[in-house]
VEXSE-298175 format. One line per 2 residues: number of its first residue (from 1); their letters; for each residue x, y, z of C-alpha. Coordinates in Angstrom, 2 decimals. Example, Ala and Ser with C-alpha at 12.3 -4.5 7.8 and 13.67 -1.06 7.14 Angstrom:
<recs>
1 = as = 12.30/-4.50/7.80 ~ 13.67/-1.06/7.14
</recs>
This chain:
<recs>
1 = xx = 0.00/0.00/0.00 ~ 2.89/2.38/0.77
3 = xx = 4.35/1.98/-2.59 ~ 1.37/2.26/-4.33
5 = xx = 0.61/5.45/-2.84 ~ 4.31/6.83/-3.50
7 = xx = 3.42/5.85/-6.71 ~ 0.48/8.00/-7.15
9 = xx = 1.98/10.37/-5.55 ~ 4.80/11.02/-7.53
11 = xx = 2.45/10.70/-10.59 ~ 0.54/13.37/-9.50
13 = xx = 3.39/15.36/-9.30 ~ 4.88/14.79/-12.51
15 = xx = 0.81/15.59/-13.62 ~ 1.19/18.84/-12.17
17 = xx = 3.90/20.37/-14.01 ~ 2.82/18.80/-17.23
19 = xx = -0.60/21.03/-16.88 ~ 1.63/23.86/-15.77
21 = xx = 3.47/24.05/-18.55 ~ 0.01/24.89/-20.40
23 = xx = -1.31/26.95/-17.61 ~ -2.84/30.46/-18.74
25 = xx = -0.46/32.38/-16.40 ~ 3.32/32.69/-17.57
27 = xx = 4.53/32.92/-14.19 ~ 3.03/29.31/-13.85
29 = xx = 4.60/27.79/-16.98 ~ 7.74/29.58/-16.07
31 = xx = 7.85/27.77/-12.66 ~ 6.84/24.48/-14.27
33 = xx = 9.79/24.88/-16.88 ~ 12.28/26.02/-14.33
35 = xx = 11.31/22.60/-11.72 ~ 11.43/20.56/-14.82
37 = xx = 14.72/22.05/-15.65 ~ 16.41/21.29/-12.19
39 = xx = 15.09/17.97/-12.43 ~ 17.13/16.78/-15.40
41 = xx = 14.34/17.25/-17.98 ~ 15.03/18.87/-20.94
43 = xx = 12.06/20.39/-22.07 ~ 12.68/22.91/-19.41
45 = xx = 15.64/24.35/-20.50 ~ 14.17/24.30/-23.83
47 = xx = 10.83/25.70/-22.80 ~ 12.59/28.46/-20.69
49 = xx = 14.36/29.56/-24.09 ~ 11.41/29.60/-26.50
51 = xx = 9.62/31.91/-23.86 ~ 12.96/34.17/-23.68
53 = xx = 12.85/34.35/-27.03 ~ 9.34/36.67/-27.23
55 = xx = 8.06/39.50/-27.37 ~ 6.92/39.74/-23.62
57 = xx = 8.90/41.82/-21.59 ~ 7.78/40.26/-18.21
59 = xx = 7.66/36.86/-20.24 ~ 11.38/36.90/-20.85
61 = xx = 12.64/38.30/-17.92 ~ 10.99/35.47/-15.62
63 = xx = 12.05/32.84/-17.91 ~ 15.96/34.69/-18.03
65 = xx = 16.00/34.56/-14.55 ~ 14.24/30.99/-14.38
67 = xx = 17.47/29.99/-16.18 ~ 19.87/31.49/-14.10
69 = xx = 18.49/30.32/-10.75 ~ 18.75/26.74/-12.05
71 = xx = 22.41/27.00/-13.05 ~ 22.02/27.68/-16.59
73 = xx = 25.36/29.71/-17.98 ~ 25.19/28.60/-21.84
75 = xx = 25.80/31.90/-24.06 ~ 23.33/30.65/-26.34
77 = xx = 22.69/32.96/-29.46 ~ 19.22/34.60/-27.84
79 = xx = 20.79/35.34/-24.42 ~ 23.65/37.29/-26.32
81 = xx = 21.24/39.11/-28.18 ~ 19.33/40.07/-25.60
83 = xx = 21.92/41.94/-23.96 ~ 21.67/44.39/-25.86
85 = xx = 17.70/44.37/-25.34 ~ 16.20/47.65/-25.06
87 = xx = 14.42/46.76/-21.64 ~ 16.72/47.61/-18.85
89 = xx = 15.19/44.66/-17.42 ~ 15.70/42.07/-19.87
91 = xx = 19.26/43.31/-19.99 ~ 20.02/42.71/-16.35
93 = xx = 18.29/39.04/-16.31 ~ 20.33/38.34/-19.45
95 = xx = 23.40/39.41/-17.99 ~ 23.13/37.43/-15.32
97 = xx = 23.30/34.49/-16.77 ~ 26.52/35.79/-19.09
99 = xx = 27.87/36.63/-16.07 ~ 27.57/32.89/-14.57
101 = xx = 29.54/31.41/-17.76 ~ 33.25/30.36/-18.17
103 = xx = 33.10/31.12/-21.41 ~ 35.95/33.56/-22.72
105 = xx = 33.17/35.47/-25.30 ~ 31.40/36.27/-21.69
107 = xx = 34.50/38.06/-20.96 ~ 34.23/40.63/-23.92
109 = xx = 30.27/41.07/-23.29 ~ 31.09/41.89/-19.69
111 = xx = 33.02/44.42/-20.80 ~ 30.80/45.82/-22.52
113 = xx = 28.39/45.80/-19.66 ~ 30.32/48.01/-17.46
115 = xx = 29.27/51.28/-19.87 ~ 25.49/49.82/-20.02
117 = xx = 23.35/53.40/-18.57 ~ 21.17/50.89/-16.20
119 = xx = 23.38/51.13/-12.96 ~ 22.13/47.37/-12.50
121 = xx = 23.57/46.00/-15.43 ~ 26.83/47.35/-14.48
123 = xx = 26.86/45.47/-11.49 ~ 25.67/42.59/-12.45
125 = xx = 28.98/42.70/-15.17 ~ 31.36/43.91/-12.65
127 = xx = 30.85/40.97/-10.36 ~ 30.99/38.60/-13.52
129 = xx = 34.64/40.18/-14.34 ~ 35.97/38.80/-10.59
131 = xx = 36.42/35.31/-12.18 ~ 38.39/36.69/-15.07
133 = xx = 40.69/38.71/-12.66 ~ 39.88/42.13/-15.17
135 = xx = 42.13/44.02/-12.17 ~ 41.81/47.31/-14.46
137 = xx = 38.28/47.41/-14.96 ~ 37.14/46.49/-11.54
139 = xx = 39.38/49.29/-10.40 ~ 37.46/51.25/-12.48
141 = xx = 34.38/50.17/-11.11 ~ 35.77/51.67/-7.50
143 = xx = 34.60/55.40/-9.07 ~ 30.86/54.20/-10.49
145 = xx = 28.54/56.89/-9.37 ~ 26.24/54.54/-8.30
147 = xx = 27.04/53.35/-4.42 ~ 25.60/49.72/-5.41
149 = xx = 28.02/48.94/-8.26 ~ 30.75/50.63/-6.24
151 = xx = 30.26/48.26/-3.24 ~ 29.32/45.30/-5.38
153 = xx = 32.82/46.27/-7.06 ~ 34.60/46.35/-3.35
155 = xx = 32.92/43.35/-2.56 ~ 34.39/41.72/-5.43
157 = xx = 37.83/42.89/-5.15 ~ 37.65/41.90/-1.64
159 = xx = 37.01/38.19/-2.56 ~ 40.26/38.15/-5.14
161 = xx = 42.41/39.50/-2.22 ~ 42.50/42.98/-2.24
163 = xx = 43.33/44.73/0.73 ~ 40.61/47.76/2.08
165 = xx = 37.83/46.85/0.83 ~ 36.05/46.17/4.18
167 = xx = 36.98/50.13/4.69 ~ 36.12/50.80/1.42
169 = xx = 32.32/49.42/1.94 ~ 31.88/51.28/5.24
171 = xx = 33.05/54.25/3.94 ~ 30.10/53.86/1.47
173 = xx = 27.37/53.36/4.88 ~ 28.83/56.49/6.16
175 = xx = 26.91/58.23/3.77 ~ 23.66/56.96/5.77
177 = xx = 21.50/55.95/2.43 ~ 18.93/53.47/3.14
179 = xx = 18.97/51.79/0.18 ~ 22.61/51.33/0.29
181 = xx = 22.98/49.81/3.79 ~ 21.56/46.29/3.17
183 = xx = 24.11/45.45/0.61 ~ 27.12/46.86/2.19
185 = xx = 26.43/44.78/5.66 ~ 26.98/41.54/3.32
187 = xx = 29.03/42.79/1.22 ~ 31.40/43.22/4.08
189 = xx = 30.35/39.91/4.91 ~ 31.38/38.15/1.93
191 = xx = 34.92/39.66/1.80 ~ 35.04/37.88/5.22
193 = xx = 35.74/40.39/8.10 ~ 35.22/39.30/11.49
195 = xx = 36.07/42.85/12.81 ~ 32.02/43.89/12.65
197 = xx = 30.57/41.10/13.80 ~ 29.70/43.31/16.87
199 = xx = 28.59/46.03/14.51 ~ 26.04/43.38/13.31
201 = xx = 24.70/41.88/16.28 ~ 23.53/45.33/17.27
203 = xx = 22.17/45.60/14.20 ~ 20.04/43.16/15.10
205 = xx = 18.91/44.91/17.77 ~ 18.94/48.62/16.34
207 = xx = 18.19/48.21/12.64 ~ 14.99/48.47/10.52
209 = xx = 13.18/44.95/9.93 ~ 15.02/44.79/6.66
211 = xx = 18.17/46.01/8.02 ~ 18.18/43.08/10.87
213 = xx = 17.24/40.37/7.61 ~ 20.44/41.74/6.41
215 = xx = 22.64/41.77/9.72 ~ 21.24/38.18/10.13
217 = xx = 22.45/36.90/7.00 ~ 25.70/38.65/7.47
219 = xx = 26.19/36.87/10.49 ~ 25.34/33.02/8.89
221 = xx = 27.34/34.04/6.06 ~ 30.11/34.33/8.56
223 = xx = 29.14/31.51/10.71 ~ 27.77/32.83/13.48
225 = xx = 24.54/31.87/14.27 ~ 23.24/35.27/16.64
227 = xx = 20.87/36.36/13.95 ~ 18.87/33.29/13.20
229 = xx = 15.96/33.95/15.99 ~ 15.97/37.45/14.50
231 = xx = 15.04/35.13/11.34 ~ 12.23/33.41/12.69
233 = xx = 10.67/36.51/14.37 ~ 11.02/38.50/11.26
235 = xx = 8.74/35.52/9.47 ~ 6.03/36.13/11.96
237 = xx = 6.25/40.10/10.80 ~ 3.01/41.52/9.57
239 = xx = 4.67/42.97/6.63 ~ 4.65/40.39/3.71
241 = xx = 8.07/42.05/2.14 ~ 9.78/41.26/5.59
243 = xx = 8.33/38.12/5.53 ~ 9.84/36.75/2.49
245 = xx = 13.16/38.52/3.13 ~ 13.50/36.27/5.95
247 = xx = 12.14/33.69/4.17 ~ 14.76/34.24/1.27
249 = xx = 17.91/34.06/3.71 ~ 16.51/30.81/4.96
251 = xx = 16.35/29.05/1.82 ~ 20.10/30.11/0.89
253 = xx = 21.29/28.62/4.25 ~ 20.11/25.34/6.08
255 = xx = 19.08/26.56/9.64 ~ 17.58/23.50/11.03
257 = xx = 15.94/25.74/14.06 ~ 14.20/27.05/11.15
259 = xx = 12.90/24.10/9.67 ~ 9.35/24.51/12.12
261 = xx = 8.64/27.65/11.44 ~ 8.83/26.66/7.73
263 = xx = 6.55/24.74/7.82 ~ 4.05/27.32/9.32
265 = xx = 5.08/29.48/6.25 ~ 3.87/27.31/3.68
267 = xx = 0.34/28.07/4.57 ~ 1.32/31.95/4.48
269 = xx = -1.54/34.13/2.86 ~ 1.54/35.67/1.01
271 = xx = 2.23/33.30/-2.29 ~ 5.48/34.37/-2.65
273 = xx = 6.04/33.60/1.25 ~ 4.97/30.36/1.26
275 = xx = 6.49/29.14/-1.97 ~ 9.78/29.99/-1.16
277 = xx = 9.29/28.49/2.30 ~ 8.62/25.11/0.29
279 = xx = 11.66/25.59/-1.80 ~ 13.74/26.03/1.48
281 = xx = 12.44/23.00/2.91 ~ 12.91/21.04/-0.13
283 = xx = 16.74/22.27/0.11 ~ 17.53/21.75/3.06
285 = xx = 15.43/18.70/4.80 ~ 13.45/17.50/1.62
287 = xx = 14.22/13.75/2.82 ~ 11.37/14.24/6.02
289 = xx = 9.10/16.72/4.74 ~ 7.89/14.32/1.60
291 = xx = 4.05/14.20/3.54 ~ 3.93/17.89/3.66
293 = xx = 4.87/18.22/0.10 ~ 2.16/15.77/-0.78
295 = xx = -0.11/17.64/0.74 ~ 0.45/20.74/-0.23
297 = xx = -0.13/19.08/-4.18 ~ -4.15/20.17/-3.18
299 = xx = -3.62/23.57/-2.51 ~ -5.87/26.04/-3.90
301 = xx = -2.97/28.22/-5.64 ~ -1.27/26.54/-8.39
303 = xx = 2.00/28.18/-8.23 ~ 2.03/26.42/-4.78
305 = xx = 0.89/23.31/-6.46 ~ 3.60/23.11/-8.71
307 = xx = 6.03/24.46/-6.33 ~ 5.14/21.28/-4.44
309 = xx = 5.12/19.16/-6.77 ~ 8.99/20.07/-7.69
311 = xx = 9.73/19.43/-3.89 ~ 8.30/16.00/-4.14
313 = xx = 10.49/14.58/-6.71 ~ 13.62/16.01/-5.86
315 = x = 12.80/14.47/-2.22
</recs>
């Protein structure tokens, strides 16, 4: 009986992505080509291209950054082309995946990416550059006038060894901009310096909801687990935004304290909430949480659905 029922249930599954790829909504058939994709079949990659390929802004720049989040770093003819794409947007997503390949033609579009007017774009090819030690350009990338690229651009440099960049990135919070605060607590982070781990425990303590999300993640990324109940409060927060910020972090790093709360999450009125809380369980502890995924296979929303349905087979 218990194999029959695995049986059906991974039938189901493999059911529900099938219908998704036909689903009226493109977000759905992007999800359904994108689980497909991570699960060896290769009608999702293929899928994922074809809808990159049209004439749909919001279309292509789901199913660009579909391809990227499943590891896809191919410079395939239409992801070239559509760096040059007149949508700021489609330009970024495509980049992103440029900036993910080996390849030594990525090298010469990144390049060209760090004059593109869309301050994201630049960023996005600056960090690509890091792996093909362009010392000159990065440099260059020190002076952006946007504080973004310029930290993203210390944050780099700090990862191939150069010295200051820690000082470099707090230089950049000294100039108290909200939006710029977030990303220069992991930046500093990711280059690895202890020195502020004090700075962001009180953070946690001091800082805007986002602001502790970010302090908390700084912390795991540096192994140091001080931030994580910050985590689990901030997925209780009655602002949905917070909610999947947390809920974000948690699926990039396995916190099993987390794992209970996650499954609270997946019933979260907020779609977004509770489908990446799925994905973070079926990351991290997919092996016990095959019953919930089954379960959730009924939900009303289909992006959940499908989301579930993913998490069931890769269990």
């Amino acid at each position: 009986m218990l194999l029959l029922t695995c049986v059906s249930n991974e039938s189901k599954a493999k059911r529900i992505l099938d219908q998704g790829l036909s689903d009226a909504s493109p977000f759905v058939r992007v999800s359904a080509a994108k689980a497909l994709m991570m699960l060896g079949d290769v009608r999702g990659n293929r899928l994922l291209m074809e809808m990159a390929a049209q004439d749909e802004t919001e279309l292509q720049v789901n199913a660009l950054n579909a391809l990227y989040e499943a590891g896809y770093g191919e410079l395939e003819p239409v992801v070239i082309g559509l760096c040059s794409n007149p949508s700021a947007a489609i330009r970024e997503a495509a980049y992103r995946i440029v900036a993910s390949s080996d390849e030594q033609e990525a090298r010469t579009i990144l390049l060209q990416g760090i004059y593109d007017e869309f301050s994201r774009v630049r960023e996005v090819a600056y960090s690509g550059l890091g792996k093909f030690q362009e010392m000159d350009a990065l440099l260059q990338g020190l002076r952006d006038p946007d504080p973004l690229v310029r930290i993203s651009v210390a944050r780099t440099l700090g990862e191939l060894g150069s010295d200051g960049m820690s000082d470099f990135i707090r230089e950049e919070l000294r100039k108290f901009r909200p939006d710029v605060w977030g990303k220069g607590v992991i930046a500093i982070a990711e280059v690895r310096d202890t020195t502020n781990i004090q700075f962001f425990k009180r953070l946690l303590e001091e800082g805007t909801e986002e602001l502790r999300i970010h302090a908390a993640e700084a912390l795991l990324i540096l192994n140091d687990d001080a931030g994580v109940q910050t985590l689990l409060r901030s997925l209780q927060s009655k602002d949905p935004f917070v909610r999947i910020g947390a809920v974000e972090v948690l699926s990039r790093y396995d916190v099993p304290d987390a794992y209970d709360e996650l499954r609270t999450a997946v019933r979260d009125e907020y779609i977004n909430v509770a489908v990446r809380a799925v994905e973070a369980l079926a990351k991290h502890d997919a092996a016990n949480q095959k019953e919930l995924f089954a379960e959730l296979m009924d939900a009303s929303n289909v992006l959940l659905r499908v989301s579930a349905a993913f998490a069931y087979l890769r269990s």
